[in-house]
N, C-alpha and C positions, 0 to 999 in steps of 0.2 A: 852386691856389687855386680855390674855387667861384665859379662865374658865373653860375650858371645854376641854378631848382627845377623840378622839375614839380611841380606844385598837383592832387592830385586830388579831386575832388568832384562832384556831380550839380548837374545843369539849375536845381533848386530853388533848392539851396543857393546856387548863383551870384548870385543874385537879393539877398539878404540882406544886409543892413545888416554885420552879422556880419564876414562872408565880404570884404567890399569894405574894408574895416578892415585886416583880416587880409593882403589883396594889397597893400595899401599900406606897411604895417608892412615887410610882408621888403625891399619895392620902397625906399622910403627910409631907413627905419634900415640896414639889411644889405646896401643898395645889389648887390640881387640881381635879374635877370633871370627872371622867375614865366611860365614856358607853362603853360597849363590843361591838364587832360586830364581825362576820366571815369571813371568807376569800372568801368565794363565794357568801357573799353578797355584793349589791349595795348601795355604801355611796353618800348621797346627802348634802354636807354640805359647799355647793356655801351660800356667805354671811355671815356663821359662822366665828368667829375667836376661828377656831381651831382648830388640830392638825390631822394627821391620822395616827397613830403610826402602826406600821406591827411587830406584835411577830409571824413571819412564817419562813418553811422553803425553800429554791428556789425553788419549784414545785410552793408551794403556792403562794410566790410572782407575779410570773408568769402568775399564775390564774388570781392574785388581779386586775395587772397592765389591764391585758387583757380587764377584762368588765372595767375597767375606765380611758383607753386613751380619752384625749383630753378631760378629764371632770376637773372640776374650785375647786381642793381637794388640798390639801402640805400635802404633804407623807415624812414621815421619816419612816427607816429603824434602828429596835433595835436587835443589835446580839444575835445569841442563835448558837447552833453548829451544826442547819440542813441548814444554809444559808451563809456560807462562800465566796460564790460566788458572793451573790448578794452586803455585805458587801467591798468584795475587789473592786468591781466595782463602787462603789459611797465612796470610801476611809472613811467608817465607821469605829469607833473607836469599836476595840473586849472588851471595859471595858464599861458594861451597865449603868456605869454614867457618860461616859465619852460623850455618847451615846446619853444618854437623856438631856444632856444640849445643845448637836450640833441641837437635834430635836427638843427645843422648843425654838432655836434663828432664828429669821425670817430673820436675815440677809441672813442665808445659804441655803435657797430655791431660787431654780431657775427653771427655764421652762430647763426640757431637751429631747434632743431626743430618741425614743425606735428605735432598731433593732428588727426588726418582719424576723424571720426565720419562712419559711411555715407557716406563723399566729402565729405563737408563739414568745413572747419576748427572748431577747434572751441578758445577763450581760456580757461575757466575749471575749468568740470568738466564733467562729465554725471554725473546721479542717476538711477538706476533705484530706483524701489520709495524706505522711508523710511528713510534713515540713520542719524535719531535724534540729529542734530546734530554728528555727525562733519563733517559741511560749516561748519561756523561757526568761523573764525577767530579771531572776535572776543567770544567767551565772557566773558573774562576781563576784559571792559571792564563787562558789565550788572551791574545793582544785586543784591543777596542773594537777594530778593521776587522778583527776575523770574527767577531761575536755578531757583528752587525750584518755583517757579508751572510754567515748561516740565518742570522732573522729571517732577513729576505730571501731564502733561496727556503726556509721552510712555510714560509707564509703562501707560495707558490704551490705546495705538494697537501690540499688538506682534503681528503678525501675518509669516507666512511664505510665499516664493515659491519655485518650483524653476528651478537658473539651470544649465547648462551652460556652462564655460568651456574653451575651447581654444587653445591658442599657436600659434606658427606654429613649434615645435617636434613638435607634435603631443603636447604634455601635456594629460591631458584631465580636469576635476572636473566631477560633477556632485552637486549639494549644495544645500540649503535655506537661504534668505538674506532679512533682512528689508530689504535694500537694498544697493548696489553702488554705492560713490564712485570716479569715475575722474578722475586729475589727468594731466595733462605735468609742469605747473611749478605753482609759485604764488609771488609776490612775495614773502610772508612766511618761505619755503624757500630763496630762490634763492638766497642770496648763497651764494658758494661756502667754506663751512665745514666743519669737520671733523663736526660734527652735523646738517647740513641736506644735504648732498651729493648727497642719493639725490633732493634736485628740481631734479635742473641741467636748463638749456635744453638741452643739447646731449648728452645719454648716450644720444639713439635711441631710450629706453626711456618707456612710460607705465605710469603706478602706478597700481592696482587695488586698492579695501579691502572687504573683503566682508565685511558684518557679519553674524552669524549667532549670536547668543545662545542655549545650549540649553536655559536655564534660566531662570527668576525671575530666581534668586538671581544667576547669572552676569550680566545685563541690569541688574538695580539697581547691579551693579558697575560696570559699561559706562559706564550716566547719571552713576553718580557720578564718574568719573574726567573723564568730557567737562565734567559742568554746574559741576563746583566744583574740582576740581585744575587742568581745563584745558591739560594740558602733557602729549600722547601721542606720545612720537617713535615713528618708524619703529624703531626698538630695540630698543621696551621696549612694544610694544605688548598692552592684555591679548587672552587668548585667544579671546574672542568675536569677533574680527576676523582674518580670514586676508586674506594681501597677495600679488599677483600681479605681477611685472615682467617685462615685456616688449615686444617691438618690433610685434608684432603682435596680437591674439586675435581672436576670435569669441564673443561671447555668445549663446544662445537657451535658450526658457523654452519650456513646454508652452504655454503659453496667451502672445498677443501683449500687451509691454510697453509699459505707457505710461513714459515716461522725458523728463528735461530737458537741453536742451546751451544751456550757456549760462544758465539760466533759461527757454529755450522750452522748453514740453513739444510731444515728439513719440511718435509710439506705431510699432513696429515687430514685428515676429515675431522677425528677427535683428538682432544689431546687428554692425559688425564696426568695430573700431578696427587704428588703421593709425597707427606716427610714420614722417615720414618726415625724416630725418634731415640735419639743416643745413640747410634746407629756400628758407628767408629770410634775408636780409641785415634785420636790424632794430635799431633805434636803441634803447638800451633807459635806460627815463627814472631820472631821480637819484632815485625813489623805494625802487630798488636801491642800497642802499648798496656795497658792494661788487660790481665787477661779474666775473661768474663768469669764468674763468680758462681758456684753450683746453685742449680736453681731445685722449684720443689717439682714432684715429679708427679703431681696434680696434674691435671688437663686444664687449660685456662681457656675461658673464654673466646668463640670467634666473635673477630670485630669484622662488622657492615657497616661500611659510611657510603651508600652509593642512592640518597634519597636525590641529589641534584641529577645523579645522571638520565637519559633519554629514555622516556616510559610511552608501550602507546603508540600512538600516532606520531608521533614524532620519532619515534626507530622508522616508521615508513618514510617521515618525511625526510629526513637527513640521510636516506641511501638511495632516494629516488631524484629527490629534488640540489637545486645549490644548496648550500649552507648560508643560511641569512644573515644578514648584519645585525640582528639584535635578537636575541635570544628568544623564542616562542614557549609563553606559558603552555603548564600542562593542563590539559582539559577541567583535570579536580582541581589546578590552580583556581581558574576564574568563573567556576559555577557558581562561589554563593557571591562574590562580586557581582554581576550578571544578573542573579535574583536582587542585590541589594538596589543598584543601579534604574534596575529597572520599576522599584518600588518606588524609589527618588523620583523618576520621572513623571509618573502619574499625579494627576489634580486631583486635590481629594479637602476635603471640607477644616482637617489640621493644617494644611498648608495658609488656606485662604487665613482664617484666625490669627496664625504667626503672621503672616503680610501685612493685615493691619494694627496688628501690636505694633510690633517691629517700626510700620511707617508711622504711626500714632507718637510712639517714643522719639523714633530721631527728628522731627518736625519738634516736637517739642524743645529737644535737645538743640536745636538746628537757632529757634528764638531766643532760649536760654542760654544761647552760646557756650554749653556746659558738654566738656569732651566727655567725660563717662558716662554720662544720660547718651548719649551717640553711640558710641563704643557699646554699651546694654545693649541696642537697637543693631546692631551690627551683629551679635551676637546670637539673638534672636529669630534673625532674619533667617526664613528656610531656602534662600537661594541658590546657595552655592551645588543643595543637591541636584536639583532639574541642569545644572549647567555644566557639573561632570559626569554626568548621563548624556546630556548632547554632545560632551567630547568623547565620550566609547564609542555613541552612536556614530559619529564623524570617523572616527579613525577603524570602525568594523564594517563601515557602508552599511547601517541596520536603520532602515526606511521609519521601520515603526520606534524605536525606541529615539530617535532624531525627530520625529512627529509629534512623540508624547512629549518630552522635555520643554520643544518649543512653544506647543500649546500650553504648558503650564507653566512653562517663562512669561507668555503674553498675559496670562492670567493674573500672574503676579505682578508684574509690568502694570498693568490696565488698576487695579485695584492700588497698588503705593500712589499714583499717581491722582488717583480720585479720590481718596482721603488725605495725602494730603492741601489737595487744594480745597479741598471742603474745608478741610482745619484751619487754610489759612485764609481763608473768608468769615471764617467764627473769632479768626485773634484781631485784635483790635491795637496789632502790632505793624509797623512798614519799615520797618528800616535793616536794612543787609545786614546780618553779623557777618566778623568774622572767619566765623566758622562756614556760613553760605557762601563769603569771598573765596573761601578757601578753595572751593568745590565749580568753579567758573572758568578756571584757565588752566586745564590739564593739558600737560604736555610730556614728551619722549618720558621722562622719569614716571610719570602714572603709567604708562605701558609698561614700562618694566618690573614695576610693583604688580600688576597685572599678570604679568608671563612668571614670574617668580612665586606667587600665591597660585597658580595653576597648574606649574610643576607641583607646587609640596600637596596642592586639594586632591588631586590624583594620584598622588605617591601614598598618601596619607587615606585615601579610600580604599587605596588597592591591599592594603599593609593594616592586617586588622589589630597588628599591636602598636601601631601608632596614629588609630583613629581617631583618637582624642584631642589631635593636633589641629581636625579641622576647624575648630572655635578658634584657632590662633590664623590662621589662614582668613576668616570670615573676617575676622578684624584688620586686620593687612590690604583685604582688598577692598572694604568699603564699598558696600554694592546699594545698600538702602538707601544713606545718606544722598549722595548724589539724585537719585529716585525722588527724595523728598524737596530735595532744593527744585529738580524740573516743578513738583506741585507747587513749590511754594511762587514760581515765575508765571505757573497758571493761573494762581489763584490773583498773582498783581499786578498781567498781562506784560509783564516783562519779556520779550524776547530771546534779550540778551541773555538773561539769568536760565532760561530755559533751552537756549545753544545749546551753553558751555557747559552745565552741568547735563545735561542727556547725551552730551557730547563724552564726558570722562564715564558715564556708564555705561556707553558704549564700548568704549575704548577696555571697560573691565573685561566687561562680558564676551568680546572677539580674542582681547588678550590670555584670558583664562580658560577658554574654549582651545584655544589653535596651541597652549603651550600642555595644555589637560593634555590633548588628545598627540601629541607629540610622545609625553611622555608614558602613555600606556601602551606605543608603538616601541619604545624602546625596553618598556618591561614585559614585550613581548605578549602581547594582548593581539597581534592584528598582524599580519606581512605587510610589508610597503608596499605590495601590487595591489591589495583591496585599501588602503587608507588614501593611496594617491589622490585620488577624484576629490575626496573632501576636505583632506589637507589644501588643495588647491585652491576650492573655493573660499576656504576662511581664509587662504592667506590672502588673496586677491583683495576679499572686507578689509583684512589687516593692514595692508596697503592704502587704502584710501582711506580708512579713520589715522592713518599713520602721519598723512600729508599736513594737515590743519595742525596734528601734535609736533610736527619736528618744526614749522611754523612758530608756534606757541614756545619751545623750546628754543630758539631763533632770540625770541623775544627776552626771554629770560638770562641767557644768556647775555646780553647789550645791557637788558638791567641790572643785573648782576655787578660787569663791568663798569656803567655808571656809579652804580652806591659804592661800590671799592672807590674808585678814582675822587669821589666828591663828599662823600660821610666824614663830618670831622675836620673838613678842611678851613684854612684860615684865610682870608684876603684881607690886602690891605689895598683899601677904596680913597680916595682924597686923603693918605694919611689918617684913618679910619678903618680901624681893625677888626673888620667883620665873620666870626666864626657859622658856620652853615651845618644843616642837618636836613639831607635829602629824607622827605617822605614817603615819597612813591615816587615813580615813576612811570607814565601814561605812553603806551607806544604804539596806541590803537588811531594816530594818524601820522602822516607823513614825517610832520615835524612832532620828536619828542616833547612829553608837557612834563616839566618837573616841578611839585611839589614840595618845595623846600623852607624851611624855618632858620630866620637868621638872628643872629646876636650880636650886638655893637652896645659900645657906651652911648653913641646917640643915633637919634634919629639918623635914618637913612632917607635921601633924597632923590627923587625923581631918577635925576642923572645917576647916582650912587648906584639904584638899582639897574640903570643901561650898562654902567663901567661892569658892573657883577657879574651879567648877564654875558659882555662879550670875554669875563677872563672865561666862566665857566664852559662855553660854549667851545673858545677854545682849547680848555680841556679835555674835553671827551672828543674833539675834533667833528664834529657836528652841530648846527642848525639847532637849537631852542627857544621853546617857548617857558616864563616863568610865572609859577603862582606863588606867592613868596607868602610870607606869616612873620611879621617884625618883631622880634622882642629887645627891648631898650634897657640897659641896666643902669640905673642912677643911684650913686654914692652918696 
C-alpha cells in the first residue's frame, strides 16, 4: 500500500496558493506522506512504493524526464496551465482530482517510450517546414467557412525544401518536401486497436510523414482529403505523403532548418531523432480510453513507403522551378514506355502484313454485313500503335518520333486503301450495307468515342498492368473499318461514300491523337511549356474536322426529333385511319425527304396523300417532301 509521494516542483511554484491546496489534498484526503523535491533533482526511489507526482511546466518536465530515463521511478503527471503539452500527450485529466486518482492507480503505469529530439525529450511532434494541416487533429470539429477559408489560404503558401533522411539502418532518401511531421504517439492513435496500432507508446519506433506534393493537382487532393474528409490513416494514406518508421534517423537539409518541438521553434543544420525505448514508468490519464496492451520486446520491423515521393531530377526540379499542374514522371517511370513507343512508331514488314489482313477481313466483313468478321479486323489492326507514338511525339515536341509514326500512319493509310479497293473491284457485289451506311455520317458522338478511346490507348500504354485493355480500345475506335469503306467508294467511284467515311477516320485519328497526347501531359510525361506548340496544332485540325461533325450532329439531332414526333403515329384522312412508320429521313437538301410506310384498310388517294402530307408537315413544323410505301389491309 502507498505511504508515501514525492511532489515535484520548483522554488516558485512552492510559494503558490495553488500548490499548498494541492499538498493538502493528498495530505488529508489520501492520508499520504508528500516529500518535496525539484525538478532538477535526482529521485532514487527504486524499491519504494511510491509515487513521483510532477507539478511542473513542459520545459520542466523535459528537464525531469532527461536525467531520469531508464531509471526503476512511476511518474504521474498533475495539470497546472504551464504544461498543456505534456498533459495532452499522456491523455491527463485537466481536473486536479481527476488527476490524482489516475496517479495513485497502479494499474495505469506502463513502461513507455521517449522521443529524444537533439537530446531533448520531445511530447507532441516536431514540424519542419509547412505540413499544410496534416498536424491538426481536430479538423473535423471547425465550421464549413473556416475549412474552406484555410484551403485557400494554404493552396497560396506551397513552396519546397530539400531534406536528407537516414535510419540507423543506413536507408538513405534525399528528396524535396514542403514539410516533415514527426510523432511517437498521439492520444488520439493510442489506444491499442487494430486500426491505430502503428502509435503505440511502446513499439521503439517514431513515425515520420513527409509531404511532398508534385503537383497542383496532386496538393488540391491532399487539402481536400485533410480540410473536409479529415480521416487519413496510416493505410490508406494519399501518395503525396511518404512515411518513415523507425528507431532511429537523421535529418539534414542544404540550408539550416527552422523547425518546432513542441510548438517551440528551433533552427538547426541537423536534426537527429532517437526513441528510446521503455524509457519511463508513466501513469497514463483516463483520457486514454483503452490503455495499450504489453507489447513483445522484439525489434519490429522499419516501414518505408516513400517510393511516390520526388527522386532525381525532380528534387531539382520542384526547388528551382514552380510546381506544375500535373505531376512529372520519373525518368525510370518512362524509359521502357519511350523504348516501347518508339518500336510502335517504326514501319517494318509485321506492320505492313497485319494492314492487309486487317483490311482484307473488315472489307469482307464490311459486304458480309457481319459485326464480328469487322470487330476481328479491328482487332487486328496494328494502328493504334504508330498513333500513340504520335501523341508522346506531340505532347514531348520529339521531331523524330512524330516523323516516324506519320510515315508509318501514311503507310498504313496508303495500303488499307489499295486493297481494299482492289477487293472491291474483284467482288461482284454493289450495293451499300448497313454496316458501310453506318460509317458515312460521323458526327460529334464519333469524336467522343474518339477522345475517350485515346484517353484509355494511352492510359493503357503507359500502365503495363493494363495493357491488355488495348484490344478493347482498338475495338471502340474503329480505325480499319472506316479505311475500308473510303476503298470500297474507290473502287465504285463513289464520292460521297469516300467523304464521309475518310471523314470519321479522320476524325479517329485527330481525336485519339489530341486526347493520347493530353493525357500523357497529365500523367506527367511532358511540362505544358514543351506540349503547347503541338497541343496547338492538333487542336486547330480538331477544330476544323470538328465543323462538318457538329454539322452532321445538327442533322441528327432534327432526325431524331422527326422519328420521335412521327414513328407510330395515326391520322385520320377522309374518315380513313391511316397508321405511318418513318424510314428514314433524308436532310442532305433544304427541304427534308421522308421515307415513310403507311397502313390503312384502303387504298390511299392522290389527295389522301396531299391531306398526309400537310398534317405531317405540320407536325414537325417544317416544309416536306414525301416518298411513301402503301400497304392496304383487306379483311
Amino acid at each position: 500500500m502507498i505511504k508515501k509521494v514525492f511532489l515535484v516542483t520548483t522554488k516558485d511554484e512552492e510559494q503558490t496558493t495553488a500548490f499548498s491546496d494541492l499538498v493538502l489534498l493528498i495530505k488529508t484526503h489520501y492520508e499520504l506522506e508528500v516529500e518535496l523535491k525539484y525538478y532538477n533533482e535526482t529521485i532514487d526511489a527504486a524499491g519504494l512504493k511510491a509515487f513521483v507526482l510532477l507539478y511542473l511546466s513542459d520545459e520542466e518536465i523535459k528537464v525531469f524526464f532527461k536525467n531520469h530515463l531508464n531509471s526503476d521511478i512511476n511518474i504521474a503527471i498533475l495539470p497546472t496551465s504551464k504544461n498543456p503539452k505534456t498533459i495532452s500527450s499522456y491523455g491527463v485529466s485537466n481536473d486536479i482530482h481527476e488527476a490524482l486518482e489516475d496517479a495513485l492507480e497502479s494499474s495505469r503505469y506502463m513502461k513507455v517510450d521517449i522521443l529524444l529530439c537533439n537530446g531533448e525529450p520531445t511530447f507532441t511532434s516536431i514540424i519542419i517546414g509547412n505540413v499544410h494541416g496534416l498536424n491538426n487533429v481536430s479538423l473535423e470539429k471547425r465550421l464549413f467557412f473556416s475549412k474552406v477559408k484555410n484551403f485557400f489560404i494554404h493552396i497560396r503558401h506551397l513552396s519546397f525544401k530539400d531534406f536528407t533522411f537516414t535510419t540507423i539502418k543506413d536507408y538513405e532518401l534525399h528528396t524535396a518536401a514542403t514539410g516533415v511531421l514527426i510523432l511517437k504517439h498521439s492520444v488520439k492513435y493510442a489506444s491499442n486497436n487494430a486500426d491505430n496500432e502503428d502509435f503505440s507508446f511502446q513499439d521503439g519506433k517514431l513515425n515520420v510523414f513527409i509531404l511532398s506534393p508534385t503537383s497542383i493537382l496532386s496538393y488540391v487532393y491532399y487539402l481536400f482529403l485533410v480540410f473536409f474528409y479529415s480521416k487519413i490513416s496510416l493505410s490508406n494514406l494519399p501518395r503525396s505523403i511518404g512515411v518513415i518508421k523507425t528507431s532511429k534517423l537523421n535529418i539534414t537539409s542544404s540550408k539550416p532548418m527552422d523547425f518546432k518541438i513542441d510548438e517551440s521553434l528551433v533552427s538547426s543544420k541537423v536534426i537527429e531523432l532517437e526513441v528510446i525505448k521503455e524509457a519511463l514508468s508513466i501513469s497514463l490519464g483516463r483520457d486514454i480510453k483503452e490503455l495499450p496492451k504489453e507489447l513483445a520486446t522484439e525489434d519490429e520491423k522499419d516501414t518505408i513507403k516513400t517510393n511516390d515521393l520526388p527522386k532525381g531530377e525532380m528534387v531539382s526540379s520542384l526547388l528551382s522551378e514552380t510546381v506544375p499542374l500535373f505531376k512529372r514522371a520519373e525518368e525510370e517511370d518512362f524509359k521502357d514506355l519511350f523504348l516501347s513507343l518508339r518500336e510502335s512508331s517504326k514501319f517494318s514488314s509485321i506492320f505492313i502484313v497485319l494492314m492487309v489482313l486487317s483490311t482484307l477481313l473488315s472489307t469482307t466483313g464490311l459486304f458480309q454485313n457481319s459485326a464480328p468478321v469487322i470487330i476481328g479486323a479491328m482487332i487486328l489492326a496494328p494502328l493504334m500503335g504508330p498513333i500513340i507514338s504520335l501523341s508522346m511525339g506531340v505532347v514531348r515536341a520529339e521531331n523524330q518520333l512524330i516523323s516516324s509514326s506519320i510515315k508509318t500512319l501514311a503507310y498504313g493509310v496508303t495500303t488499307a486503301l489499295f486493297f481494299s479497293c482492289i477487293y472491291t473491284y474483284s467482288m461482284p457485289l454493289s450495293e451499300l450495307t448497313p454496316e458501310m451506311r453506318g460509317r458515312l455520317n460521323p458526327n460529334v458522338l464519333d469524336l467522343m468515342v474518339a477522345i475517350i478511346s485515346g484517353i484509355a490507348g494511352a492510359y493503357a500504354s503507359s500502365k503495363s498492368e493494363v495493357a491488355k485493355s488495348l484490344a478493347g480500345v482498338a475495338i471502340a475506335v474503329a480505325l480499319i473499318p472506316p479505311l475500308s469503306v473510303t476503298g470500297i467508294g474507290i473502287g465504285w467511284g463513289n464520292i460521297d461514300i469516300i467523304y464521309g467515311s475518310f471523314l470519321l477516320f479522320i476524325t479517329n485519328l485527330v481525336g485519339i491523337t489530341l486526347s493520347a497526347s493530353l493525357t500523357f501531359l497529365v500523367l506527367g510525361y511532358s511540362p505544358l511549356k514543351r506540349a503547347k506548340k503541338g497541343l496547338l496544332y492538333t487542336s486547330i485540325i480538331l477544330a476544323l474536322v470538328a465543323i462538318p461533325l457538329i454539322v452532321s450532329f445538327t442533322k441528327l439531332i432534327k432526325q431524331n426529333s422527326i422519328l420521335s414526333r412521327l414513328n407510330n403515329k395515326i391520322y385520320i384522312i377522309d374518315n380513313k385511319k391511316v397508321d405511318i412508320t418513318v424510314l428514314e429521313v433524308d436532310l442532305s437538301s433544304k427541304i427534308p425527304l421522308l421515307y415513310i410506310k403507311t397502313r390503312s384498310d384502303t387504298l390511299l388517294s392522290k389527295e389522301d396523300l396531299v391531306s398526309l402530307k400537310k398534317n405531317i408537315s405540320g407536325n414537325i413544323g417544317d416544309d416536306i417532301k414525301l416518298d411513301v410505301s402503301m400497304r392496304t389491309i383487306v379483311e
